[in-house]
C-alpha positions, 0 to 999 in steps of 0.5 A: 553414417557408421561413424554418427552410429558409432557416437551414438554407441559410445555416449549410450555406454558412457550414461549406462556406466554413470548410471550403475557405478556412481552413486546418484544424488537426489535432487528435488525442485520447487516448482515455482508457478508464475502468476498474472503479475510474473511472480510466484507470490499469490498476490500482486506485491508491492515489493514487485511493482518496485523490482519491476520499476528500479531493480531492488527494494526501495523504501518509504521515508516520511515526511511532515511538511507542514500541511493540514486538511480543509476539514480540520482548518473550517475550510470544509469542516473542523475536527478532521475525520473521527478516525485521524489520529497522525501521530499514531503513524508519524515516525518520530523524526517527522517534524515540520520545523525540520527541512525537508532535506534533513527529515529525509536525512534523518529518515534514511538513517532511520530505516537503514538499521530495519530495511538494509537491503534498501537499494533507493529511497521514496519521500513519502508525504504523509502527514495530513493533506499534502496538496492543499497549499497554492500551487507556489508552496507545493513547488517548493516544497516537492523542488527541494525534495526533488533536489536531494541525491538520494531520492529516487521520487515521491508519493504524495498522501492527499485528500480527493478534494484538495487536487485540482486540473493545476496542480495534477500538470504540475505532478505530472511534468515532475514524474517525466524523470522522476517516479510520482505517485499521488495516494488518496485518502478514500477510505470508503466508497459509501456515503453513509459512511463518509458522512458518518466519519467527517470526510467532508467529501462524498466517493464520487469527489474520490472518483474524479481524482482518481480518474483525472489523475490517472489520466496523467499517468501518474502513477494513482494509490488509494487507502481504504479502511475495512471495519467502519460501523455500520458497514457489513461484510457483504458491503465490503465485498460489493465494494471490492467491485468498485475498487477495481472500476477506479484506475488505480495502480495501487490500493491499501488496506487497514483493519479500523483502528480506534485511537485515543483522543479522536472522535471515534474513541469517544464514540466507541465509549458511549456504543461499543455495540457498534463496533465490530473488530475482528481477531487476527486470524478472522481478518486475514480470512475475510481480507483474502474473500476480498483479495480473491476479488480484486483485479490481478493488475491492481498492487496491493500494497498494505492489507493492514496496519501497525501503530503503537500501543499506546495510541490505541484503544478498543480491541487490537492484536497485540504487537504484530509486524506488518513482515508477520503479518505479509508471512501469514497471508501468504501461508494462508494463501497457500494452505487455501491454494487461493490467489488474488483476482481468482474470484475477479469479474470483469 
């Protein structure tokens, strides 16, 4: 006992000294707070969801196969949606008279000099409805994908209504050893407005694949656009409730864009009173309401969109990255010490 009272006596005599005669260091911690998704950002991020799934930051590259859309081919409608423009976000290696392999090539080399830090690359099909072809072509198409060494999966941009029973097994015997994920178009949950756009589908066609896909587990995202003419605010909200009814695992957002040479443009030009757009700072306010509702375990991977301006017309913001725009969600964010899902009612 006197010899454990003795080591007390002299590590006390050592800390006394460390604290009068040496000069002490100021440190300061940030405490960071962990949120539902286990990261300290204050929304569920795509950049986690892909940490969590490989280990580093993974990249999109795009691809045009080749595909179009039964509302462009008479199929359901001819025109496609009054919105549509592709080439406003088609990089411009993206040429369906180029392999699969070499759009991908090129691709990789493409993002190498803007996202360095890129440990793996996803195909991303994104031009046009990339389901609606036999179920032949699209083995195919997605094998030689597949096939190349430095791709660790496929995201796969469609419609609701070109995914049948089919061709969601053949993406679902895919994504066993590969990373699948099947991204619908659904842009609004009202059939107003999917009417008003040229959808040629109505939301219940949406929910059907969302929840046959989902059943899968393939990995499901969906796109909506927030701004449409006729929807208010307060619809938007609402619809954030039946966002989170779908089994999605991931959800994208864009600001409405109006493009040259659609059909919308000219309908902003006969009614501009129509049209309502919000400034940059009115946007990232409104889509925060929005955030604050959606479920904590949907990702949210895009909450507005870029294009270049010479597509554009109408009011936009200029030339704002999407990294710009991330930096001043989270600033927002914090100054409102607000977070996604805090409003959320299951």
């Amino acid at each position: 006992m006197y010899r454990f009272r003795q080591v007390g006596v002299a590590f006390w005599n050592v800390g006394w000294f460390l604290v009068t005669f040496l000069p002490i260091k100021k440190v300061t911690y940030k405490l960071k707070i962990m949120y539902d998704w286990a990261d300290d950002r204050r929304f569920n991020s795509y950049s986690r969801y892909f940490r969590e799934l490989f280990g580093s930051r993974v990249q999109k590259v795009a691809i045009n196969a080749g595909f179009t859309c039964p509302n462009r081919d008479g199929s359901v409608g001819t025109g496609g949606c009054t919105f549509c423009n592709n080439e406003a976000f088609t990089p411009s290696y993206c040429q369906p008279s180029k392999s699969i392999a070499q759009q991908i090539d090129e691709g990789i080399e493409f993002h190498a000099r803007r996202y360095r830090k890129a440990g793996k690359y996803l195909a991303y099909f994104q031009s046009f409805s990339n389901t609606y072809a036999p179920l032949e072509t699209l083995r195919t198409i997605y094998g030689e994908a597949l096939a190349h060494p430095a791709l660790a999966g496929i995201v796969v941009g469609t419609r609701p209504d070109c995914v049948d029973g089919e061709k969601l097994d053949f993406f679902a015997e895919l994504s066993r050893d590969r990373y699948v994920a099947i991204e619908y178009g659904i842009e609004s949950t009202f059939d107003q407005t999917l009417r008003a756009i040229n959808r040629g589908h109505d939301f219940a066609t949406a929910r059907r694949a969302v929840e046959m896909t989902a059943a899968r587990g393939i990995h499901t995202g969906a796109h909506f656009i927030l701004g449409f003419p006729d929807e208010t605010d307060e619809m938007l909200l609402a619809q954030a409730g039946t966002i989170n009814s779908l089994p999605l695992t991931t959800v994208k957002f864009h600001q409405l864009q109006i493009f040259k040479n659609t059909a919308m443009a000219a309908e902003w030009e006969q009614s501009p009173e129509r049209f309502t757009f919000k400034n940059m700072e009115e946007y990232i306010e409104f889509f925060i309401a929005i955030l604050r509702r959606l479920r904590p375990s949907l990702v949210v991977e895009r909450f507005a969109g870029e294009a270049p301006p010479r597509y554009r017309v109408g009011r936009d913001w200029g030339l704002v990255r999407n990294e710009e725009l991330a930096a001043r969600l989270d600033r927002r964010l914090a100054e409102l010490d607000v977070r996604q899902g805090d409003l959320y009612e299951s």
